[in-house]
N, C-alpha and C positions, 0 to 999 in steps of 0.2 A: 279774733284780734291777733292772735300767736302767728297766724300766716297770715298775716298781713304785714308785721314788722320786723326788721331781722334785729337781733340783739347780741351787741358782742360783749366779751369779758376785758375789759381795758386794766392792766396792772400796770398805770405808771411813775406810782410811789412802791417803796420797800426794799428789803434789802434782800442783794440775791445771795444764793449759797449752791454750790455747785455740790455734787454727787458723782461717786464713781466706783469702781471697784478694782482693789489694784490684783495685778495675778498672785497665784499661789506659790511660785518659785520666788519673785520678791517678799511675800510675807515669810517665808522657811528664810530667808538669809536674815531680814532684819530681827527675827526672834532669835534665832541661833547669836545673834551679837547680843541679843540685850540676854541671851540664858549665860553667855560665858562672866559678863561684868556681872549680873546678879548674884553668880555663885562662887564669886571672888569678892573676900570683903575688901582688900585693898584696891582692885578695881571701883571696885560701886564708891568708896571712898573717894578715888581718885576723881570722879567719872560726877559725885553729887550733885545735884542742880537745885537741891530741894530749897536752897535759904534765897534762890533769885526767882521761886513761883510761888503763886498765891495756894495752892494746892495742900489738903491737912492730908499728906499721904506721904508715908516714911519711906518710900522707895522711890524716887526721882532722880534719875540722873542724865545728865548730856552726853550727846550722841556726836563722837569726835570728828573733824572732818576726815581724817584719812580714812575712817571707815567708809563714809558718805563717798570717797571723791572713786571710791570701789563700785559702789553702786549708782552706777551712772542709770541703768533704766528707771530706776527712782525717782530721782534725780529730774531725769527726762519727765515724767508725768505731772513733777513739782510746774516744772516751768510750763508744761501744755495748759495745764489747770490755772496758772496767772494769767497765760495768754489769751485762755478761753471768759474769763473774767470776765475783761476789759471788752468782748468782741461786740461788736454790734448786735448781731443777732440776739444773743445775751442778754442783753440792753432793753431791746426791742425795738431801737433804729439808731442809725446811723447817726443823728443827728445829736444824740446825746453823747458827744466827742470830748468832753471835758471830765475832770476827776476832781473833785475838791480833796482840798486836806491830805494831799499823800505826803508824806515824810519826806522825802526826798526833795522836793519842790524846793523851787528858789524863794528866799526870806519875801514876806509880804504879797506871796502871791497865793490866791483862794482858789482858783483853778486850773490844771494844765491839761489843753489836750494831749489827745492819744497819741498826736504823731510823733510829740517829742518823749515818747516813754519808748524806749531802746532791747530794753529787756527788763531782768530781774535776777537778786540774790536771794539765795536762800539763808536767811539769818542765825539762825540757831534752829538744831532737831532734838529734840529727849523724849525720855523712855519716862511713863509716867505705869508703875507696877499697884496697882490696886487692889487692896485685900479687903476684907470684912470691917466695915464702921468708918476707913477711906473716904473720902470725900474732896470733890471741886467746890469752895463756895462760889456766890458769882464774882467776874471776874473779866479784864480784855487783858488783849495780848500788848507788845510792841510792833512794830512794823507797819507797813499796808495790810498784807493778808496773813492769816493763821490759819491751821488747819489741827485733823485729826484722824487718825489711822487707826486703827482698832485691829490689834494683833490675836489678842484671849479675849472671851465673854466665857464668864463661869456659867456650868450648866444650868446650876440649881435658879439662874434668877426667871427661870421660866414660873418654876413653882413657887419661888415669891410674890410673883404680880397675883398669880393665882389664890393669896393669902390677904392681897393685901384690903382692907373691906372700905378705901377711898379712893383717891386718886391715887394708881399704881406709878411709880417711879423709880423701881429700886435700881441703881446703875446707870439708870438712862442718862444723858446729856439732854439739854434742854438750853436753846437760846431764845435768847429778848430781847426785843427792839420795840423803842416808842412806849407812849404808853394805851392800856384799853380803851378802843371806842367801836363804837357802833359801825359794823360791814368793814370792819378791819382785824387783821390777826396780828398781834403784836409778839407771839412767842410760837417755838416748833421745841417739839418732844421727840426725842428721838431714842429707840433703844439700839444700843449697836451691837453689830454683826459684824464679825471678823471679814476679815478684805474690803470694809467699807472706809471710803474718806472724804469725809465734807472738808470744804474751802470756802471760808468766809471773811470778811474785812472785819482786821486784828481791832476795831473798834468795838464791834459786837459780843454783847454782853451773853455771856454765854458760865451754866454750871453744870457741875458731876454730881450726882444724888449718890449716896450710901449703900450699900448692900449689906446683908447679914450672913449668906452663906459660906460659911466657915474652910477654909484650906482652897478654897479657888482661886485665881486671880483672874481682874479684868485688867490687860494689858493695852495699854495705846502709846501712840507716836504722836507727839505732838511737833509743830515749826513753824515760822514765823518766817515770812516773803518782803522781802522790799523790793520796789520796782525801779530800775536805773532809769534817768532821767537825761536828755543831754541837754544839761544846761546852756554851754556855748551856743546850740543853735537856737534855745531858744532867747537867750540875752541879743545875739544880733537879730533876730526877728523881730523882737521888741522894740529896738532903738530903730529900724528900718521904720516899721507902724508909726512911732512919736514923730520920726521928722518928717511921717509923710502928712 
């Protein structure tokens, strides 16, 4: 019966989340910025972000634009990573051309296609420095998209998972979406690995589990995308459609 019928994998529910790996001369500059604010307390004072995140971790601070507007190939992979979003292939066709719910949108409007989305800002970047009993609880962002850069993973969380005698987590991120049912995955676990960066829509509920390994830190980059809109064109396309 197996060759007899072909059988495909159809995903046209769920949320997508993108992967990548950024190079290693971008992870040496954006460390070396967030080593100099850390080890200035008037800096890291200046630099704080911690009382605008849900985050119970005592080292948070924002990542300036003049530093960012230095690092342009960042920068660049910020905006490939939006643009690769949105793309159809992405998708999985073309025909899924609309976006509900993006921030930018014009008031009372549920979906805008893709032709009127022009590019994208990058909203805010910070340094999220994690030590031992640290933690993300759950949590979304602001924006359309958010993401997550992973600078340090302490060595020891290897030998954590290896202790831990349930469901191992220590460090890991982990998002959620929907809730559990039957031939559906509602959550992804992930442990991270320096030069890695997921991008996911700043909707998605997503936390940071704990660690216990003493004097290490697990560093990441966190940043929030909003996508420009051109509204003029699409307010006269609108009013063209009604009087037609």
């Amino acid at each position: 019966m197996e060759k007899q019928i072909k059988i495909e994998t159809l995903l046209p529910f769920g949320t997508i989340i993108l992967r990548t790996t950024i190079p290693t001369y971008i992870l040496d500059n954006l460390n070396s910025h967030c080593d100099e604010i850390l080890a200035d307390p008037q800096k890291l004072k200046d630099c704080d972000y911690s009382s605008e995140l849900a985050g119970n971790v005592k080292r948070e601070f924002k990542i300036k634009k003049k530093f960012l507007q230095k690092e342009e190939n960042f920068n660049n992979i910020l905006r490939v990573m939006a643009r690769r979003m949105i793309d159809g292939d992405v998708r999985g066709s073309f025909d899924s051309s609309t976006f509900p719910y993006l921030r930018n949108a014009p008031s009372n409007t549920t979906n805008i296609h893709r032709k009127y989305i022009t590019g994208c800002k990058i909203m805010t970047v910070w340094c999220v420095s994690q030590w031992a009993g640290d933690f993300n609880p759950l949590h979304i962002h602001s924006g359309d998209l958010s993401g997550v850069l992973y600078l340090k993973v302490p060595e020891g969380l290897e030998q954590e998972y290896k202790n831990e005698d349930q469901h191992p987590a220590v460090g890991d991120i982990q998002f959620i979406s929907g809730m559990p049912q039957a031939f559906n995955r509602d959550n992804m676990q992930v442990s991270p690995k320096v030069g890695e960066m997921f991008v996911f829509p700043a909707w998605l509920h997503h936390t940071a589990y704990p660690f216990r390994t003493k004097d290490q830190e697990r560093r990441s980059i966190s940043f929030n995308i909003i996508y420009d809109i051109d509204l003029e064109k699409f307010k006269n396309d609108k009013i063209l459609a009604e009087k037609e």
